[in-house]
C-alpha positions as CSV (number, residue, x, y, z in Angstrom):
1,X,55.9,-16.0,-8.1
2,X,58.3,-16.5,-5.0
3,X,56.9,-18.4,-2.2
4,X,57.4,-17.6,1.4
5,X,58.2,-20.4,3.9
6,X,56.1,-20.3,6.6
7,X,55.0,-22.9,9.5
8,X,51.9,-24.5,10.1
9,X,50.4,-23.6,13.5
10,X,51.0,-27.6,14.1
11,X,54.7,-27.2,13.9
12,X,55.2,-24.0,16.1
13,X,53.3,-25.9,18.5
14,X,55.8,-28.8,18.4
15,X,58.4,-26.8,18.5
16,X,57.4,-24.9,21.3
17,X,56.9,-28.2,23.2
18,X,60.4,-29.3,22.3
19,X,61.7,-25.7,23.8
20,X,59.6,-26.1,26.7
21,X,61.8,-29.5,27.2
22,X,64.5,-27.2,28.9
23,X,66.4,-30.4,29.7
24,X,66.2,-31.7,25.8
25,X,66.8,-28.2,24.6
26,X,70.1,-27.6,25.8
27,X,71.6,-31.0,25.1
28,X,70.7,-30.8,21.6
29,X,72.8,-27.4,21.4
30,X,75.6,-29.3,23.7
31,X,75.2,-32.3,21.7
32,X,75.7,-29.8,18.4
33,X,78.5,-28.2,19.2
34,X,80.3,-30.9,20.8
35,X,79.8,-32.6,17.0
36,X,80.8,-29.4,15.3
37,X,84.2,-29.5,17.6
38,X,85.0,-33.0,16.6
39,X,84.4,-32.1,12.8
40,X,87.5,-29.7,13.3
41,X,89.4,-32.4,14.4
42,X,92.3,-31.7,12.1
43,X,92.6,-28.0,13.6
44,X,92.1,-28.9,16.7
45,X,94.6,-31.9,17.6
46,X,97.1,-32.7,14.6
47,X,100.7,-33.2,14.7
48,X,101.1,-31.1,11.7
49,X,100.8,-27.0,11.3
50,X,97.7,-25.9,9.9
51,X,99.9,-23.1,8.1
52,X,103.6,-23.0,7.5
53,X,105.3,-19.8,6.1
54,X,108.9,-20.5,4.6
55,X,110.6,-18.1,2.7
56,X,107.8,-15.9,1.9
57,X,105.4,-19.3,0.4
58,X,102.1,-20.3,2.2
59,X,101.8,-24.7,2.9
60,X,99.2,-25.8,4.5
61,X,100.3,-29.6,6.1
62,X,97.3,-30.0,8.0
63,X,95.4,-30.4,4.2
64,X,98.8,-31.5,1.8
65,X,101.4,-33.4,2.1
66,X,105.0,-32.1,1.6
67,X,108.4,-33.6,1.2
68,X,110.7,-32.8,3.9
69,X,113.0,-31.1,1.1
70,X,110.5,-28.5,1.0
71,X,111.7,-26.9,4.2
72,X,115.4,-28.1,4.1
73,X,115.9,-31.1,4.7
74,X,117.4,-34.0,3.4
75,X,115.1,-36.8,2.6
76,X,112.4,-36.6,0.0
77,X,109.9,-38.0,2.6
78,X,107.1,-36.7,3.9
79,X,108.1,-34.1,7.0
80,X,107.9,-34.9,10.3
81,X,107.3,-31.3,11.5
82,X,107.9,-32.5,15.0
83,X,111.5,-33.0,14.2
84,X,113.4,-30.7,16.1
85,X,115.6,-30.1,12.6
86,X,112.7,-29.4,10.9
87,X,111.1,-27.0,13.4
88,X,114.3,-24.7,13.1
89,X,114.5,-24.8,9.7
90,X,110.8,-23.4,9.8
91,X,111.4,-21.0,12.5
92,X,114.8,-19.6,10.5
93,X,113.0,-19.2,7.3
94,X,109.4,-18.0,8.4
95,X,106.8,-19.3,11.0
96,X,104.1,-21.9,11.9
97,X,100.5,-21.7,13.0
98,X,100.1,-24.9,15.1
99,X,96.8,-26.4,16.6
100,X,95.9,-26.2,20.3
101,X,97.1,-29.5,20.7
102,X,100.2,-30.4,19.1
103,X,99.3,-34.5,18.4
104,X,97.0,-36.2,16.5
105,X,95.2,-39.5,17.5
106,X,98.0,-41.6,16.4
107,X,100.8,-39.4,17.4
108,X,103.1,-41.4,20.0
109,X,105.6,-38.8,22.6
110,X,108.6,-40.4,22.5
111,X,109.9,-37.6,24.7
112,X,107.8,-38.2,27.8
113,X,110.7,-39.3,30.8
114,X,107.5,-41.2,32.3
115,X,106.6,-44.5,31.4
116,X,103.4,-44.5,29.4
117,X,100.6,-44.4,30.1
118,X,101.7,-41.3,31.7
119,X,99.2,-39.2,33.8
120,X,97.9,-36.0,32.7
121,X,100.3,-32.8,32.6
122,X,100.3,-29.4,30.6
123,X,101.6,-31.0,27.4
124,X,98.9,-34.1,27.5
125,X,95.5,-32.6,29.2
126,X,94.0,-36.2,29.7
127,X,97.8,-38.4,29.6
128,X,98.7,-40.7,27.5
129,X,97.8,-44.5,26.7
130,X,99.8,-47.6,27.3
131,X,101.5,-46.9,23.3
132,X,102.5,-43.0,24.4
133,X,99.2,-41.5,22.2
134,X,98.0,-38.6,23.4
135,X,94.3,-39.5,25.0
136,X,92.4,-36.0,24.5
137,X,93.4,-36.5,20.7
138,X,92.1,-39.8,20.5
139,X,88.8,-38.6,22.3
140,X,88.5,-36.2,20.0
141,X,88.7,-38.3,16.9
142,X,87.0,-41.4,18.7
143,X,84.0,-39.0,19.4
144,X,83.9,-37.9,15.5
145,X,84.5,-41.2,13.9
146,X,81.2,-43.0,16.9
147,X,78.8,-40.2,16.0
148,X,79.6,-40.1,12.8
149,X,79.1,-43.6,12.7
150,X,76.0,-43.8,14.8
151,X,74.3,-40.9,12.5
152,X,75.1,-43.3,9.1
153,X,73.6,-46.8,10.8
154,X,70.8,-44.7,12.0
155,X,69.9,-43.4,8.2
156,X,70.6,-46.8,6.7
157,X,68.5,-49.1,8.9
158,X,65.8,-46.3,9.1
159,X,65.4,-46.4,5.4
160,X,65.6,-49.8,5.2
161,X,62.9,-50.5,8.6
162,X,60.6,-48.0,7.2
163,X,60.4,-49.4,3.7
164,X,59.7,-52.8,5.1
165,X,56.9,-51.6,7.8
166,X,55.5,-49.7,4.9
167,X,55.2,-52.3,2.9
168,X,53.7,-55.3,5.5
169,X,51.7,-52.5,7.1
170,X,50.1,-51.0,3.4
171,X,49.5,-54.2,1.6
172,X,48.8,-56.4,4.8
173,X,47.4,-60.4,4.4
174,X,50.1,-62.7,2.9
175,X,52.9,-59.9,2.1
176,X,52.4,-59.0,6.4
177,X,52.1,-63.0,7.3
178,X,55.2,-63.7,5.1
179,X,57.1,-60.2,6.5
180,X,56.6,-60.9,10.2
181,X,57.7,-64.4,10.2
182,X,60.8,-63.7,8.2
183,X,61.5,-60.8,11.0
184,X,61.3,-63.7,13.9
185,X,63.8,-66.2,12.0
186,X,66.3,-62.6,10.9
187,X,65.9,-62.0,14.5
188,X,66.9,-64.9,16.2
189,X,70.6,-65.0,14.4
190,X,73.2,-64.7,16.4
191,X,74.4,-60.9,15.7
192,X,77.9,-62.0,18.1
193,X,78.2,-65.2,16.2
194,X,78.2,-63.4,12.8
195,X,80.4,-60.2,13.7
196,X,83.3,-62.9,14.5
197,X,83.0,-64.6,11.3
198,X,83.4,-62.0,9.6
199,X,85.8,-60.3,11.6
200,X,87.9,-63.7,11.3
201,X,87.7,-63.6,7.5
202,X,88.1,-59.8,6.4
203,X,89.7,-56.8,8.4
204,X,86.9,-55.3,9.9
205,X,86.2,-51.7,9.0
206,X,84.0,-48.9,9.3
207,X,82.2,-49.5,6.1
208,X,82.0,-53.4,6.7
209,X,81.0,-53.0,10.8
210,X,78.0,-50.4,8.7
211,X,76.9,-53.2,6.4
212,X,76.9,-55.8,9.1
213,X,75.6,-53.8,11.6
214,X,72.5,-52.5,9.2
215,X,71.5,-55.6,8.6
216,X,70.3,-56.4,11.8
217,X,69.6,-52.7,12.8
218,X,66.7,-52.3,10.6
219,X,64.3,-54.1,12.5
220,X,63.4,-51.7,15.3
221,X,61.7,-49.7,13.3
222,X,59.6,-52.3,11.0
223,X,56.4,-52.6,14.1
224,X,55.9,-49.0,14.3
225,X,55.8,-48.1,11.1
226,X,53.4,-51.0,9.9
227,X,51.3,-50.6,13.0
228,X,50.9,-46.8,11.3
229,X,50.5,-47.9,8.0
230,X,48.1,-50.9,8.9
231,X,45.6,-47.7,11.0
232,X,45.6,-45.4,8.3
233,X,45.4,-47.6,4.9
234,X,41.9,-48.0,5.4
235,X,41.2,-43.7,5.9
236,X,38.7,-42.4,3.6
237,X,41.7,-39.8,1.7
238,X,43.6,-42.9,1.3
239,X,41.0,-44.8,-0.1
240,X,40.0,-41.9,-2.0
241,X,43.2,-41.8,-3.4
242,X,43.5,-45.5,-4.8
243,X,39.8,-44.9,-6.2
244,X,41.2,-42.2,-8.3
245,X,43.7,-44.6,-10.0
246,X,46.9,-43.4,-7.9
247,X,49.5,-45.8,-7.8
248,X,50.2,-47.8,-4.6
249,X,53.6,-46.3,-4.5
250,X,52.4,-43.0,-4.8
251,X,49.9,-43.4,-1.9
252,X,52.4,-44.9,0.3
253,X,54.7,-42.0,0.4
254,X,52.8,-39.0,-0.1
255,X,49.6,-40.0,2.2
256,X,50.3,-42.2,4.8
257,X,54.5,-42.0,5.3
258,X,54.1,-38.4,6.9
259,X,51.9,-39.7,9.5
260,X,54.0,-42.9,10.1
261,X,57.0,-40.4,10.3
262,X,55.7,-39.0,13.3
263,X,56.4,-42.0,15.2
264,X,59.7,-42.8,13.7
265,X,60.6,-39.3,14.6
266,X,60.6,-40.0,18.1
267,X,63.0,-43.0,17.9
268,X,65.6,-41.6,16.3
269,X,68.0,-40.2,19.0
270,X,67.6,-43.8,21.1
271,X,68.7,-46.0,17.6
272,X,71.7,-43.2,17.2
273,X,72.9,-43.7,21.2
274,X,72.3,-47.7,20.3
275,X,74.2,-47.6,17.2
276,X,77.2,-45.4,19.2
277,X,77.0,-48.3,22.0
278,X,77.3,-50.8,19.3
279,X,80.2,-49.3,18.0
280,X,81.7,-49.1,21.2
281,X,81.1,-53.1,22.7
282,X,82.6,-54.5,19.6
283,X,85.8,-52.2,19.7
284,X,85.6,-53.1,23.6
285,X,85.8,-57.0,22.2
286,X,88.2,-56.3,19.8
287,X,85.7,-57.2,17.0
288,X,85.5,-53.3,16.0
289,X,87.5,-51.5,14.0
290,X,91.2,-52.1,13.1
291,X,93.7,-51.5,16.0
292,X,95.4,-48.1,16.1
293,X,91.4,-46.4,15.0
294,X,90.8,-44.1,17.5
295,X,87.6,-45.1,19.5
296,X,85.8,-44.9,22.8
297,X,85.7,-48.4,22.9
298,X,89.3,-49.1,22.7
299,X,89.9,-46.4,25.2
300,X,87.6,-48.0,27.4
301,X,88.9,-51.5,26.9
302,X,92.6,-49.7,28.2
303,X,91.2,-48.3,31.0
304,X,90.2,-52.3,32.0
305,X,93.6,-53.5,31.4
306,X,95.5,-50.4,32.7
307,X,94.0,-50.2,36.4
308,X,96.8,-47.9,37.7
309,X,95.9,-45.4,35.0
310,X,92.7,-44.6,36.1
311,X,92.5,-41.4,34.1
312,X,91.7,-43.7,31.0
313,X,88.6,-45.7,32.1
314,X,87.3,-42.0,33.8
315,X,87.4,-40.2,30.4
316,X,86.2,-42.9,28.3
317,X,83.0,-43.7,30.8
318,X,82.4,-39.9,31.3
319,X,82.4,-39.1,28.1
320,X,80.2,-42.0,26.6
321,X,77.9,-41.2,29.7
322,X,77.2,-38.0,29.1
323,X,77.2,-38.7,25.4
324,X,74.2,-41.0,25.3
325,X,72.5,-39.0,28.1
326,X,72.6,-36.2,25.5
327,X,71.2,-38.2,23.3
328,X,68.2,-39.4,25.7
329,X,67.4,-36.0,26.3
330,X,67.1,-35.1,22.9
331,X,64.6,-38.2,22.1
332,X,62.2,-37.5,25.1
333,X,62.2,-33.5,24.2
334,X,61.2,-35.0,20.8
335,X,59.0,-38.1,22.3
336,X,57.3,-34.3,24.0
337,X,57.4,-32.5,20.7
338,X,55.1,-35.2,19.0
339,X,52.6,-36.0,21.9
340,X,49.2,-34.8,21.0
341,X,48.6,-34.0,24.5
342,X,50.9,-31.2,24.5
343,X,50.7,-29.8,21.4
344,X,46.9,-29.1,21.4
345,X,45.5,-25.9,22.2
């Protein structure tokens, strides 16, 4: 027998709270599409044609690799479809669909007569940085690779903060003592301190900023959900529940986690906007990602040493401004969604 999904009067009345939050509403759609736009990065801004017809054949660069033989040239590298050579053989033997914007993040224009960084014209919307990269290419792919970022630290030290406040909040006494003093020493390390230790003995990269990152991350999370957990592990269900036999674990996720997930809910969008500003001080520093990674940081961090460019530091604070102010938005239109006080009838 199929099942039809339906919502509980609860949730339509959270939802309707989080429409009523005009202001939230909106920049969760904004917020959407701008993260839809950067997924289509490669379409977009790419210094390679997303299709090429020659002689009659389909390529597709923008996805493959193909040797500059393939459209008559010389040299069995890759081809640099930018090459005026290479652009007429295309256009002799078929055509070329190109992106809106003709570079990619790491695209330099060596055929700007300016010096760089050169101020924005038709061919470069936002100019060019102090290396000759195009800047609206590299705010494209520097929004993708921070959100993308911010979304995966905010899953990892969610799981990880909820497990522990689940665990010192549900079993309490010794397991709580022990949990809460070992959250005072992890929090007292220096986060700085460690980040240049291990910046000065591996190459710092996305997956290692992660791993460092998570590890002090976690904590935000751990007092709310054990101050949930600690309230409703003495409930009659739950009791109930362990009176039947049902195993702590058990318990623990399918009776009192749904609850605690109510207040971890509502800090979701403020960990994501800290975990994009983390991101974005350390690539500031230099302690970030490796150079040449597009960032906001590092466009930013130009901007301070490029004072008669202005039109880097503008884009880099606008965009991170109205970035995390999307993302405050969202988490007080959800902080509304989840308040009892305006979602009884």
């Amino acid at each position: 027998m199929k099942r039809s999904f339906t919502l509980t009067p609860l949730t339509r009345r959270r939802l309707q709270a989080f429409r009523n939050n005009r202001r939230g509403f909106w920049s969760l759609w904004i917020f959407l599409a701008v993260f839809l736009v950067t997924l289509c990065a490669e379409v977009i801004a790419n210094d390679r044609p997303i299709v090429v017809d020659y002689d009659g054949k389909l390529y597709f660069p923008v996805v493959r690799d193909y040797p500059e033989t393939t459209f008559g040239g010389d040299f069995l590298t890759y081809a640099d479809y930018r090459d005026p050579y290479i652009a007429k053989k295309i256009a002799e033997h078929g055509w070329a669909i190109w992106p809106p914007l003709r570079f990619s993040y790491d695209t330099i224009s060596y055929d700007r007569v300016r010096p760089h960084p050169a101020p924005p014209n038709a061919e470069n919307p936002l100019g060019t940085d102090d290396q000759g990269r195009d800047v609206l290419a590299r705010l494209i792919y520097g929004l993708r690779l921070s959100i993308l970022f911010g979304l995966a630290l905010t899953l990892v030290s969610s799981v990880i903060g909820v497990a522990a406040g689940a665990v010192q909040g549900y079993f309490g006494g010794r397991v709580d003592l022990v949990g809460q003093r070992v959250l005072e020493v992890w929090g007292g390390l220096p986060q700085l301190l460690i980040l240049i230790i291990v910046a000065s003995v591996i190459t710092p990269g996305f997956w290692t900023l992660l791993a460092v990152l998570a590890l002090f991350s976690w904590t935000g999370l751990v007092g709310v959900v054990r101050a949930e957990f600690l309230r409703a592990r003495n409930f009659d269900y739950v009791r109930a529940a362990r009176a039947l036999g049902m195993a702590d674990a058990r318990v623990m996720v399918r009776h009192i986690l749904p609850n605690a997930m109510v207040a971890t809910l509502t800090f979701l969008p403020f960990i994501l906007s800290s975990s994009i500003v983390a991101l974005t001080a350390l690539d500031f520093l230099g302690l970030g990602l490796p150079p040449g990674s597009p960032s906001l940081g590092d466009l930013l961090r130009q901007g301070k040493e490029n004072l008669q460019a202005p039109w880097l530091g503008l884009t880099g604070f606008i965009v991170l401004a109205v970035l995390l102010s999307l993302l405050v938005f969202i988490g007080e239109a959800v902080r509304d969604a989840f308040d009892p006080r305006k979602t009884t009838s």
